[in-house]
Backbone as numpy.savetxt, mean C-alpha at the origin, in Angstrom:
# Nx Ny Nz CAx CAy CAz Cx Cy Cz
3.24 -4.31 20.21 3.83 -3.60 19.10 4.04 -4.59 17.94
3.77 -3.85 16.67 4.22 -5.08 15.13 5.51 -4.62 15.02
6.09 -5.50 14.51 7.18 -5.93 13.48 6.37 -6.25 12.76
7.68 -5.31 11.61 7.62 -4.85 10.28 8.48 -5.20 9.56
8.77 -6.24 8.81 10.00 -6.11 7.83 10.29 -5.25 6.47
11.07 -4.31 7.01 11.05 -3.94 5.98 12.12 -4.16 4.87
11.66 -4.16 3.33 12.71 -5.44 2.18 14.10 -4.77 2.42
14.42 -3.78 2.62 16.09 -3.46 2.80 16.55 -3.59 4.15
15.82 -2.75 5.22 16.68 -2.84 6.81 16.40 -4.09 7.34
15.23 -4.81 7.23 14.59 -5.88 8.45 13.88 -5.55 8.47
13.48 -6.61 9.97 12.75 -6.39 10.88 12.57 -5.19 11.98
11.59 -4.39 12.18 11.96 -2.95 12.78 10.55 -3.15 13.47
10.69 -1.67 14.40 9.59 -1.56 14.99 8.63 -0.88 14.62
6.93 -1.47 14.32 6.27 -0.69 14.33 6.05 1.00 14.18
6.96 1.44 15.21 6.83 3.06 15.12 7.79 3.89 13.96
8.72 2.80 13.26 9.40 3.28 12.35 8.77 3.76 11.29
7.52 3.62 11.18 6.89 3.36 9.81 5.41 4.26 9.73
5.19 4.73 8.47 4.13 5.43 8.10 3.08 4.95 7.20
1.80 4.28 7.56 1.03 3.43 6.16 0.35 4.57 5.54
0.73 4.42 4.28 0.34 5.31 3.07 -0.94 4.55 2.78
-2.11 3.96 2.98 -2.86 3.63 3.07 -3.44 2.47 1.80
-4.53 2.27 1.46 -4.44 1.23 -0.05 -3.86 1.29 -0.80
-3.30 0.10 -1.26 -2.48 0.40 -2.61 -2.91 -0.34 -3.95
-2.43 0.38 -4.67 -2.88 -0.03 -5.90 -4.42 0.76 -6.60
-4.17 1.79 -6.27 -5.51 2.94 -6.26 -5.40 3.38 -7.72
-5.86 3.16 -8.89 -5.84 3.82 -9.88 -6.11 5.62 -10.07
-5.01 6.13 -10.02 -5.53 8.11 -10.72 -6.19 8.09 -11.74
-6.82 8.65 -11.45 -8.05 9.36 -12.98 -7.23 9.71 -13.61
-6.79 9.30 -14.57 -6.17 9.18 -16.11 -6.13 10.78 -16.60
-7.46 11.91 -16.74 -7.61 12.98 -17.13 -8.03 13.27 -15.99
-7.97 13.88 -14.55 -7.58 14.67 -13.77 -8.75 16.21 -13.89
-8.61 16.94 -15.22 -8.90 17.77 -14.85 -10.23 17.36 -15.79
-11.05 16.60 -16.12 -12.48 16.23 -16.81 -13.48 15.90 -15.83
-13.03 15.46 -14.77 -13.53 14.63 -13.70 -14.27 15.99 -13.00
-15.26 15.24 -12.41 -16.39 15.95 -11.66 -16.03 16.21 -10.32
-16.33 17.26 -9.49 -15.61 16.63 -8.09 -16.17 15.88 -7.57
-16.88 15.31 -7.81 -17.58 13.85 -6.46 -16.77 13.05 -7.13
-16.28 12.54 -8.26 -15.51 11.80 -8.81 -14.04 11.55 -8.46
-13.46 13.03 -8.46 -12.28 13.18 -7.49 -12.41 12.93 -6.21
-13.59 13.60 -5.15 -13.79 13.05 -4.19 -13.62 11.88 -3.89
-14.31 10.64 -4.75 -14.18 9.50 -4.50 -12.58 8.98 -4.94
-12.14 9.43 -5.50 -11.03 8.77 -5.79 -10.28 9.21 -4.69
-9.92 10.39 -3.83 -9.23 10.79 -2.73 -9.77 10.01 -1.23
-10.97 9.56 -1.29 -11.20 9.29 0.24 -11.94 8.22 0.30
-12.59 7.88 -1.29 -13.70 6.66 -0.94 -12.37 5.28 -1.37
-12.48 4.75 0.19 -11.86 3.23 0.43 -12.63 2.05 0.55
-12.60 1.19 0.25 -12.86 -0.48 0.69 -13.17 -0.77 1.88
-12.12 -0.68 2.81 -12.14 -0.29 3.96 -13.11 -2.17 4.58
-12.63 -3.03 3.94 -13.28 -4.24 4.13 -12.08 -4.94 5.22
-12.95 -6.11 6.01 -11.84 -6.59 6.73 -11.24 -8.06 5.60
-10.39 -8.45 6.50 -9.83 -9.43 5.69 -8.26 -8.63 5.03
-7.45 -9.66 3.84 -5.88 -8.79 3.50 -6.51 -8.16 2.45
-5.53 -7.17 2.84 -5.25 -6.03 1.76 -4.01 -5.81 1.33
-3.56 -5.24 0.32 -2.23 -4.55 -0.21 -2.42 -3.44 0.53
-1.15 -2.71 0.92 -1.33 -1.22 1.46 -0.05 -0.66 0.89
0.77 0.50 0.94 1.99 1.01 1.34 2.37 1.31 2.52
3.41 1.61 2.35 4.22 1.47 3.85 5.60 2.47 3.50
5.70 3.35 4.50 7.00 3.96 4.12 7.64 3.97 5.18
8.96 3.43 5.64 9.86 3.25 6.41 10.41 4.51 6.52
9.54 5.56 7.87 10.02 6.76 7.96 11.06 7.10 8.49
11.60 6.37 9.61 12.40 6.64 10.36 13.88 5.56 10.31
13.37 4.94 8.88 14.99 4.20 8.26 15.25 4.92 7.13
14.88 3.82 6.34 15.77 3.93 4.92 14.56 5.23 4.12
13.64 5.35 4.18 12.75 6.50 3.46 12.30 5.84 2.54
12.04 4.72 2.48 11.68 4.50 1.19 10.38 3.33 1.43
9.34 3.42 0.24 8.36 3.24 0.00 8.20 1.07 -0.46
7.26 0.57 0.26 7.14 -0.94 -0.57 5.60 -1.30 -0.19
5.06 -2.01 -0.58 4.13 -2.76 -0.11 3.74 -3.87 0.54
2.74 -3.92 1.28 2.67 -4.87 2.34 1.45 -5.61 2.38
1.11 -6.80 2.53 0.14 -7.20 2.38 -0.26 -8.21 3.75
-1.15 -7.58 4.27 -1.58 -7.12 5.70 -2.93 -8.03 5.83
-3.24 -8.59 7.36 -4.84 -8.96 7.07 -5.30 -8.11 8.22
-6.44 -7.65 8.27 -6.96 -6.23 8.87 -7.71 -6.65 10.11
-7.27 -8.08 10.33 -8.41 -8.63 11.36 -7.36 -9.27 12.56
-6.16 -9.82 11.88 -5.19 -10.72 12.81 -3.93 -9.46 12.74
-4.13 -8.41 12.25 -2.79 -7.58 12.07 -1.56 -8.27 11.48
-1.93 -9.79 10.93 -0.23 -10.40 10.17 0.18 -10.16 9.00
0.93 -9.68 8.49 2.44 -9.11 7.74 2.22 -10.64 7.18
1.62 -10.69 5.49 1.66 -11.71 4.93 3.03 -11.77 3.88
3.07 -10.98 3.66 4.13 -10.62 2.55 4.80 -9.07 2.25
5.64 -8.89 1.59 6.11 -7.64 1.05 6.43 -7.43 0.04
6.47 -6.49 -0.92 7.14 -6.40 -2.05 7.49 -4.75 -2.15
8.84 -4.47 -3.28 9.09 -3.43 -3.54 8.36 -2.85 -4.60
8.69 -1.31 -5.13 8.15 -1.46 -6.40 8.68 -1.64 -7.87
10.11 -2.06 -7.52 11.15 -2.77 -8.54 10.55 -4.04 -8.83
10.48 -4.42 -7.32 10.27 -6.17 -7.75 8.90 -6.74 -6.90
8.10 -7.12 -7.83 6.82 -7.13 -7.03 6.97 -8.90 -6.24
6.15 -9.05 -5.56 5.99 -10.57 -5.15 4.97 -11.11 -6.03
5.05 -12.58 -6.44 4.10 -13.32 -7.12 3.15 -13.23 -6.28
3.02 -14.02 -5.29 2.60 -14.31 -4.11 1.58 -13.21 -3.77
1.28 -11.80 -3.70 1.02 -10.95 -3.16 -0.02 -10.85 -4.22
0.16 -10.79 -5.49 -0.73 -10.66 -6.83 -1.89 -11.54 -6.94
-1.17 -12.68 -6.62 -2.65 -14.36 -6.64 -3.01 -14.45 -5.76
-3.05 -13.21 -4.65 -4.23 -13.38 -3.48 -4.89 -11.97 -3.15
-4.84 -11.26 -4.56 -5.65 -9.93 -4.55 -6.54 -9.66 -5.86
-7.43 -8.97 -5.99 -7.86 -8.73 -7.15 -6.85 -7.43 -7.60
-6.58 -7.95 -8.83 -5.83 -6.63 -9.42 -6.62 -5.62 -10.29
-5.39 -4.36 -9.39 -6.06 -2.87 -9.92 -4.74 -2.16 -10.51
-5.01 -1.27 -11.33 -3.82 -0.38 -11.89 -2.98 0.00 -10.66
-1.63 -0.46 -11.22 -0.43 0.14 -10.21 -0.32 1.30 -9.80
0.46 2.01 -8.91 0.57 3.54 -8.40 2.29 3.16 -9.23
2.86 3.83 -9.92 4.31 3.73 -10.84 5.44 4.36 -10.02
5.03 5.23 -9.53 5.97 6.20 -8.61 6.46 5.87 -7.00
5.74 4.62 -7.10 6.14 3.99 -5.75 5.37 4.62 -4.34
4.81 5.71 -4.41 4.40 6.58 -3.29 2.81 6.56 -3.91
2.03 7.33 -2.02 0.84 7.29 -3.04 0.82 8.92 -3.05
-0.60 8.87 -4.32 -1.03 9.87 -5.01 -1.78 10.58 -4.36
């Protein structure tokens, strides 16, 4: 089983938690212009590469609330965390950056 820290309760177990899957997924800006293979891709087409990723994470069965985690997909280790108040430096200079999700949850 992982441990999970999550930034308000701790350290918790694994089953506390729900991964909201990549993060940092940009929404189509205009929504309703978009083609559906376009939407399609924006709903289901992932990366899906090994190595770390940013993801979300929602601590279902604590506090309810939403942060990010930055995960490597090969060793399962919990490199870092951040909220979406307060991001980590750390988490930023070892990803390529993409437009934020603002609402803390994903889309």
């Amino acid at each position: 089983m992982l441990l999970i820290e999550c930034p308000w309760c701790g350290p918790r177990a694994e089953t506390e938690f729900s991964c909201g899957g990549e993060a940092d997924i940009a929404r189509p800006y205009d929504a309703d212009r978009i083609t559906d293979k376009e939407w399609g891709d924006y709903l289901f087409m992932r990366k899906n590469l090994r190595g770390v990723h940013r993801e979300q994470w929602l601590h279902a069965q604590g506090c309810r609330r939403w942060f990010k985690a930055q995960r490597d997909t090969v060793s399962y280790a919990f490199l870092g965390y951040e909220t979406f108040e307060r991001p980590l430096p750390s988490l930023d200079s070892h990803t390529p950056g993409n437009a934020g999700n603002e609402e803390g949850k994903p889309s």
